[in-house]
N, C-alpha and C positions, 0 to 999 in steps of 0.2 A: 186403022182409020187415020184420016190428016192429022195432022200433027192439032190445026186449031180447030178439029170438030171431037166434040164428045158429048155427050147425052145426060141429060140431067138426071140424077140417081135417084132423089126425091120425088118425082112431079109434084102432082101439087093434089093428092087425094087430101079427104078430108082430115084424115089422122096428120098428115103433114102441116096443112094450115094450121091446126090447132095449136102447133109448137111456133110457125113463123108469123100469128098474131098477137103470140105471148112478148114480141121481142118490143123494146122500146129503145129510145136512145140511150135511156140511164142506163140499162140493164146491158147493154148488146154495142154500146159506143160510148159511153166514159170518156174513153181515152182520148176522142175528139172533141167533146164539148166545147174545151177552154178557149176551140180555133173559131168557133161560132161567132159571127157576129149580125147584128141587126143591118141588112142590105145588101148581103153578097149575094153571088151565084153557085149553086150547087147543083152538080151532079151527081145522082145517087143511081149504081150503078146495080142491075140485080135486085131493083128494091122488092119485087114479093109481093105481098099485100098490102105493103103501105105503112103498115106500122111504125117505123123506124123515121119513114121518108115525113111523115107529118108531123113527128116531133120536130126534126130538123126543119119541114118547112114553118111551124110556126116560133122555131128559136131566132130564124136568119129574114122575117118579114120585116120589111116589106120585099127585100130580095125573094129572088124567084127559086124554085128548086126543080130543075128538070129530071123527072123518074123513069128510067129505060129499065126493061126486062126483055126476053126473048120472044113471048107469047102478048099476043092479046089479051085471052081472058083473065092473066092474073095482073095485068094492067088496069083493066075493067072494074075490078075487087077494089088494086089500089085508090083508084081513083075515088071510089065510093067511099073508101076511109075518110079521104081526104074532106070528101065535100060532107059526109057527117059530122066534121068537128069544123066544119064552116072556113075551113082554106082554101083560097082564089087566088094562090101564088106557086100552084105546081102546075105543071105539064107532065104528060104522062106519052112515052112514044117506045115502040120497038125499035130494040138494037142490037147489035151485036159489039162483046164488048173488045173483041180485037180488031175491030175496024171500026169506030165510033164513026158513025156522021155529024161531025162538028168540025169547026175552023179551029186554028190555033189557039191556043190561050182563050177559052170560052168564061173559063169557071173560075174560082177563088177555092174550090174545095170540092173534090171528087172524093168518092165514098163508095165503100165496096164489101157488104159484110154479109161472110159466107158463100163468096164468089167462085174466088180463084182456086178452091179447091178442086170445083164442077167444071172449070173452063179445059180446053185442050192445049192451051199454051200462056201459062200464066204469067210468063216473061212479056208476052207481048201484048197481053191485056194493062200491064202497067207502063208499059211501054205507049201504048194508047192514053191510058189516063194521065199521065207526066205529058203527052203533049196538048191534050186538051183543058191543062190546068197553065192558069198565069204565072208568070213569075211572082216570088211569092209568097204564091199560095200552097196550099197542104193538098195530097193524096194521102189517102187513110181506108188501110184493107186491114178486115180480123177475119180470123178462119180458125177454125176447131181443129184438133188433133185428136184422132179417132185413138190411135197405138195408143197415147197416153191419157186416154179415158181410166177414170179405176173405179170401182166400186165395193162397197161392203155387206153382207158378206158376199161368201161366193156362193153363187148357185148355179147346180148344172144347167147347162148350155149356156150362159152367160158369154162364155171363151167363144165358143163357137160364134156368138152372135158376132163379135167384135172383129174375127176371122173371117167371117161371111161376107159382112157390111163390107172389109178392106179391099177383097177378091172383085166383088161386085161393081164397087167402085171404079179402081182402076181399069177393068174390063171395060168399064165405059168411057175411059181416057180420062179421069181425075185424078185428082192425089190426095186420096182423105186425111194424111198428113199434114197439110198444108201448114199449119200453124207454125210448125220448127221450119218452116220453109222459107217463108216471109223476107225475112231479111236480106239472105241471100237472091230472093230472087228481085229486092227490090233492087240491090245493086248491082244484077245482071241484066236488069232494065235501067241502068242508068241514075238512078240515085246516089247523092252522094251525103245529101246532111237528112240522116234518118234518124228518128227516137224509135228503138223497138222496144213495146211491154210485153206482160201476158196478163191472161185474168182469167176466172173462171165465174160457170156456174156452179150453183152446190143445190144438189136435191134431195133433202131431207126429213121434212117435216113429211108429218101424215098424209097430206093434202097435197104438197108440191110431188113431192113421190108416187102417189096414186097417178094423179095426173099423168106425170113422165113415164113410168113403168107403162099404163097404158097406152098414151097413146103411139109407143114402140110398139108395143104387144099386137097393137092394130096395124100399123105401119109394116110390117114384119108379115103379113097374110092377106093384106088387101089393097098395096098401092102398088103405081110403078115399080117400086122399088123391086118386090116380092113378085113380080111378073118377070123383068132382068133377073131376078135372083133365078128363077124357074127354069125360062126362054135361054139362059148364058150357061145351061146346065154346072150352075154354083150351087144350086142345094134343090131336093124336092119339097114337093110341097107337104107330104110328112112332116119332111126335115124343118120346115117355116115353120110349121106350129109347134113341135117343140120346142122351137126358141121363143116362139110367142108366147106358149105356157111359162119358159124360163124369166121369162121379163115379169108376169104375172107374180110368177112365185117370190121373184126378188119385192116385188112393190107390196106382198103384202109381210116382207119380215117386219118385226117391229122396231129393231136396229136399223133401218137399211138406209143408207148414202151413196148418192155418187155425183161424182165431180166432171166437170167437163174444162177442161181446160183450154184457152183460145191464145196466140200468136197475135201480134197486132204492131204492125208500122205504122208511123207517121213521117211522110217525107215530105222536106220543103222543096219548092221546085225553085 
Protein backbone atom coordinates (compact mmCIF):
# COMPACT_ATOMS: atom_id res chain seq x y z
CA UNK A 1 0.00 0.00 0.00
CA UNK A 2 1.27 3.93 -0.20
CA UNK A 3 3.54 4.59 1.85
CA UNK A 4 0.82 7.31 3.64
CA UNK A 5 -2.24 5.15 3.44
CA UNK A 6 -2.91 2.33 6.08
CA UNK A 7 -6.18 1.31 7.76
CA UNK A 8 -7.12 1.73 11.12
CA UNK A 9 -6.64 -1.54 13.18
CA UNK A 10 -9.05 -0.70 15.82
CA UNK A 11 -12.18 0.82 14.13
CA UNK A 12 -14.29 2.05 16.40
CA UNK A 13 -16.80 -1.24 17.55
CA UNK A 14 -18.20 -0.89 20.63
CA UNK A 15 -15.55 -2.99 22.61
CA UNK A 16 -13.10 -0.33 21.19
CA UNK A 17 -14.96 2.83 22.39
CA UNK A 18 -15.23 1.46 25.66
CA UNK A 19 -11.34 1.67 26.15
CA UNK A 20 -11.06 5.29 24.16
CA UNK A 21 -13.85 6.86 26.45
CA UNK A 22 -11.91 5.57 29.52
CA UNK A 23 -8.91 8.03 28.34
CA UNK A 24 -8.67 11.60 29.97
CA UNK A 25 -6.05 14.14 29.95
CA UNK A 26 -4.84 13.05 33.39
CA UNK A 27 -4.71 9.57 32.50
CA UNK A 28 -3.48 9.63 28.66
CA UNK A 29 -1.54 13.33 28.61
CA UNK A 30 0.25 14.16 31.93
CA UNK A 31 3.05 14.96 30.15
CA UNK A 32 1.31 17.90 28.32
CA UNK A 33 -0.66 19.61 30.87
CA UNK A 34 2.09 21.99 32.40
CA UNK A 35 2.07 23.45 28.25
CA UNK A 36 -1.84 24.37 28.86
CA UNK A 37 -2.87 27.57 29.10
CA UNK A 38 -6.17 29.50 29.38
CA UNK A 39 -6.58 31.03 25.57
CA UNK A 40 -4.45 29.25 23.05
CA UNK A 41 -5.26 27.32 20.10
CA UNK A 42 -5.30 23.63 19.91
CA UNK A 43 -5.15 21.05 17.56
CA UNK A 44 -5.94 17.69 18.69
CA UNK A 45 -5.11 15.39 16.22
CA UNK A 46 -7.05 11.77 15.94
CA UNK A 47 -9.14 12.85 18.82
CA UNK A 48 -11.86 9.73 18.91
CA UNK A 49 -14.64 10.33 20.97
CA UNK A 50 -13.68 13.34 22.55
CA UNK A 51 -12.61 12.34 25.80
CA UNK A 52 -9.22 13.69 25.90
CA UNK A 53 -10.24 16.75 23.51
CA UNK A 54 -12.75 18.27 26.16
CA UNK A 55 -10.48 18.04 28.93
CA UNK A 56 -8.13 19.98 26.99
CA UNK A 57 -10.91 22.15 25.55
CA UNK A 58 -12.12 23.08 28.96
CA UNK A 59 -8.31 23.52 30.39
CA UNK A 60 -7.13 26.12 27.32
CA UNK A 61 -10.99 28.17 27.41
CA UNK A 62 -11.57 30.58 26.34
CA UNK A 63 -9.15 29.45 23.48
CA UNK A 64 -10.53 27.27 20.94
CA UNK A 65 -9.57 23.50 20.24
CA UNK A 66 -10.04 22.25 16.68
CA UNK A 67 -10.66 18.13 16.87
CA UNK A 68 -9.93 16.25 13.37
CA UNK A 69 -10.24 12.57 12.94
CA UNK A 70 -10.64 10.53 9.63
CA UNK A 71 -14.36 9.63 9.81
CA UNK A 72 -17.54 11.51 10.57
CA UNK A 73 -19.27 9.44 12.76
CA UNK A 74 -16.74 9.27 15.47
CA UNK A 75 -16.46 12.99 15.09
CA UNK A 76 -20.41 13.06 15.62
CA UNK A 77 -19.69 10.99 19.15
CA UNK A 78 -16.93 13.72 19.78
CA UNK A 79 -18.79 16.25 19.47
CA UNK A 80 -21.72 15.11 21.67
CA UNK A 81 -19.01 14.71 24.54
CA UNK A 82 -18.34 17.94 24.02
CA UNK A 83 -21.68 19.75 24.18
CA UNK A 84 -22.56 17.24 27.20
CA UNK A 85 -20.20 18.95 29.54
CA UNK A 86 -21.49 22.24 28.03
CA UNK A 87 -18.24 23.35 25.74
CA UNK A 88 -18.70 25.91 22.93
CA UNK A 89 -14.91 26.34 22.23
CA UNK A 90 -14.37 23.06 19.92
CA UNK A 91 -14.72 22.56 16.36
CA UNK A 92 -14.95 19.22 15.09
CA UNK A 93 -13.68 18.59 11.16
CA UNK A 94 -12.25 15.56 8.98
CA UNK A 95 -8.63 15.33 8.15
CA UNK A 96 -6.16 13.76 7.21
CA UNK A 97 -3.24 14.00 9.39
CA UNK A 98 -0.31 13.99 6.59
CA UNK A 99 -1.87 16.80 4.78
CA UNK A 100 -3.56 18.97 7.41
CA UNK A 101 -5.87 21.74 5.86
CA UNK A 102 -4.44 24.58 7.82
CA UNK A 103 -2.23 27.67 7.17
CA UNK A 104 1.09 27.94 8.67
CA UNK A 105 1.49 28.45 12.21
CA UNK A 106 -2.29 27.82 13.11
CA UNK A 107 -1.95 26.45 16.77
CA UNK A 108 -0.02 26.93 20.15
CA UNK A 109 -0.27 23.21 20.81
CA UNK A 110 -0.87 20.22 18.40
CA UNK A 111 -1.64 16.81 20.19
CA UNK A 112 -1.65 13.49 19.03
CA UNK A 113 -2.47 10.48 21.27
CA UNK A 114 -2.43 7.13 19.87
CA UNK A 115 -1.92 8.27 16.45
CA UNK A 116 1.13 7.79 14.85
CA UNK A 117 1.31 4.20 15.44
CA UNK A 118 -2.01 3.68 12.94
CA UNK A 119 -0.74 6.44 10.42
CA UNK A 120 1.32 5.12 7.06
CA UNK A 121 3.99 7.68 7.53
CA UNK A 122 4.56 8.93 10.81
CA UNK A 123 7.60 11.07 9.81
CA UNK A 124 5.40 13.08 7.75
CA UNK A 125 2.34 13.44 10.10
CA UNK A 126 4.79 15.31 12.40
CA UNK A 127 6.25 16.82 9.77
CA UNK A 128 2.50 18.22 9.27
CA UNK A 129 2.04 19.06 12.86
CA UNK A 130 5.51 21.03 13.38
CA UNK A 131 4.27 23.16 10.54
CA UNK A 132 0.94 23.76 11.52
CA UNK A 133 2.21 24.79 15.16
CA UNK A 134 3.74 28.41 15.97
CA UNK A 135 6.78 29.17 16.81
CA UNK A 136 6.80 28.48 20.19
CA UNK A 137 4.65 26.36 20.67
CA UNK A 138 4.68 22.43 21.60
CA UNK A 139 3.74 19.21 19.43
CA UNK A 140 3.04 16.37 21.77
CA UNK A 141 2.50 12.60 20.47
CA UNK A 142 2.12 9.43 22.99
CA UNK A 143 1.78 5.93 21.58
CA UNK A 144 1.82 2.56 23.30
CA UNK A 145 4.33 -0.08 22.72
CA UNK A 146 2.59 -3.29 22.08
CA UNK A 147 6.41 -5.69 22.12
CA UNK A 148 6.71 -4.21 25.60
CA UNK A 149 3.42 -4.92 26.82
CA UNK A 150 3.82 -7.49 29.90
CA UNK A 151 1.60 -9.15 32.10
CA UNK A 152 1.15 -11.58 34.94
CA UNK A 153 0.74 -14.38 35.01
CA UNK A 154 1.17 -16.13 31.87
CA UNK A 155 -1.72 -17.73 30.40
CA UNK A 156 -1.91 -19.61 27.24
CA UNK A 157 -2.53 -17.75 24.17
CA UNK A 158 -1.72 -14.60 25.96
CA UNK A 159 1.92 -14.74 23.35
CA UNK A 160 -0.11 -15.39 20.67
CA UNK A 161 -2.32 -12.61 21.18
CA UNK A 162 0.50 -9.97 21.33
CA UNK A 163 2.06 -11.93 18.10
CA UNK A 164 -1.37 -11.61 16.30
CA UNK A 165 -2.23 -7.92 17.25
CA UNK A 166 1.82 -7.07 15.87
CA UNK A 167 1.25 -9.10 12.47
CA UNK A 168 -2.18 -7.58 11.98
CA UNK A 169 -1.15 -4.29 12.48
CA UNK A 170 1.74 -3.85 10.39
CA UNK A 171 -0.16 -5.59 7.52
CA UNK A 172 -2.29 -2.71 7.72
CA UNK A 173 0.76 -0.18 7.35
CA UNK A 174 1.23 0.71 11.23
CA UNK A 175 3.79 0.32 13.66
CA UNK A 176 2.32 -1.02 16.87
CA UNK A 177 5.75 -0.22 18.25
CA UNK A 178 5.45 3.25 18.15
CA UNK A 179 6.22 4.36 21.58
CA UNK A 180 10.31 3.46 21.25
CA UNK A 181 9.81 5.23 17.97
CA UNK A 182 8.84 8.69 19.00
CA UNK A 183 11.94 10.37 19.34
CA UNK A 184 13.65 9.24 16.52
CA UNK A 185 11.12 10.06 14.36
CA UNK A 186 10.39 13.39 15.84
CA UNK A 187 13.97 14.32 14.78
CA UNK A 188 13.52 12.75 11.32
CA UNK A 189 10.79 15.17 11.10
CA UNK A 190 12.77 17.95 12.06
CA UNK A 191 12.79 18.59 15.68
CA UNK A 192 15.34 19.72 17.31
CA UNK A 193 14.53 20.78 21.35
CA UNK A 194 12.43 17.57 22.31
CA UNK A 195 11.69 16.25 26.13
CA UNK A 196 11.06 12.45 25.44
CA UNK A 197 9.14 10.48 28.71
CA UNK A 198 7.42 7.29 28.96
CA UNK A 199 4.50 6.37 31.28
CA UNK A 200 2.28 3.59 31.61
CA UNK A 201 -1.06 2.11 32.54
CA UNK A 202 -1.19 -0.44 35.18
CA UNK A 203 -4.26 -2.81 35.27
CA UNK A 204 -4.73 -4.55 38.37
CA UNK A 205 -7.38 -4.18 40.71
CA UNK A 206 -10.45 -6.63 40.44
CA UNK A 207 -12.48 -4.01 38.55
CA UNK A 208 -9.85 -2.29 36.22
CA UNK A 209 -8.76 -5.86 35.19
CA UNK A 210 -12.30 -7.37 34.57
CA UNK A 211 -12.93 -4.40 32.50
CA UNK A 212 -9.53 -4.60 30.35
CA UNK A 213 -9.39 -8.41 30.01
CA UNK A 214 -12.78 -8.04 28.59
CA UNK A 215 -13.19 -5.70 26.71
CA UNK A 216 -10.05 -7.30 24.58
CA UNK A 217 -11.69 -10.57 25.01
CA UNK A 218 -14.62 -8.71 22.86
CA UNK A 219 -12.36 -6.77 20.65
CA UNK A 220 -10.48 -9.92 19.66
CA UNK A 221 -13.97 -11.71 18.08
CA UNK A 222 -16.20 -8.99 17.02
CA UNK A 223 -14.52 -5.77 15.79
CA UNK A 224 -12.50 -4.51 12.73
CA UNK A 225 -9.81 -5.65 14.23
CA UNK A 226 -10.77 -9.65 14.24
CA UNK A 227 -12.42 -9.26 10.72
CA UNK A 228 -8.33 -7.85 9.35
CA UNK A 229 -7.25 -10.52 11.67
CA UNK A 230 -9.71 -13.22 9.48
CA UNK A 231 -9.78 -11.24 5.95
CA UNK A 232 -5.41 -10.79 6.18
CA UNK A 233 -5.43 -14.72 6.70
CA UNK A 234 -3.30 -13.84 10.36
CA UNK A 235 -5.38 -16.22 12.45
CA UNK A 236 -8.96 -18.00 12.03
CA UNK A 237 -11.66 -17.51 13.72
CA UNK A 238 -11.05 -20.72 16.05
CA UNK A 239 -7.90 -19.19 16.47
CA UNK A 240 -9.76 -15.36 17.71
CA UNK A 241 -11.62 -17.20 20.35
CA UNK A 242 -8.89 -18.90 21.93
CA UNK A 243 -7.25 -15.82 22.42
CA UNK A 244 -10.41 -14.42 23.42
CA UNK A 245 -11.02 -17.22 26.12
CA UNK A 246 -7.06 -16.50 26.78
CA UNK A 247 -7.77 -12.77 27.77
CA UNK A 248 -10.88 -14.27 29.82
CA UNK A 249 -8.89 -16.63 31.67
CA UNK A 250 -6.12 -14.07 32.41
CA UNK A 251 -8.83 -11.30 33.92
CA UNK A 252 -10.31 -13.69 36.09
CA UNK A 253 -6.66 -14.81 38.03
CA UNK A 254 -6.73 -13.35 41.12
CA UNK A 255 -2.92 -12.12 40.98
CA UNK A 256 -3.40 -10.68 37.50
CA UNK A 257 -1.55 -7.29 36.30
CA UNK A 258 -0.63 -5.89 33.24
CA UNK A 259 1.18 -2.85 32.31
CA UNK A 260 1.01 -1.00 29.11
CA UNK A 261 3.72 1.18 28.68
CA UNK A 262 3.42 4.63 26.27
CA UNK A 263 6.56 6.70 24.57
CA UNK A 264 5.78 10.32 24.57
CA UNK A 265 7.62 13.55 22.90
CA UNK A 266 7.27 17.04 23.67
CA UNK A 267 8.81 19.17 20.97
CA UNK A 268 9.04 22.93 20.98
CA UNK A 269 8.73 24.40 17.66
Amino acid sequence: MPKETAVYTHGHHESVLRSHQWRTAANSAAYLLGELRPGQAVLDVGCGPGTITADIAALVAPGRVTAVDTGRDILDRAAAAAAGRGLDNVEFTVADVHSLDFPDDSFDVVHAHQVLQHVGDPVQALREMRRVCRPGGVVAARDSDYAAMTWYPEVTGMREWQDLYGRVARANGGEPDAGRRLLSWARQAGFTDITPTAAAWCFATPENRAWWSGLWADRTTASVYAELAVDGGHASAEQLTAVSDAWRAWGEEPDAWFMVPHGEVLCRV
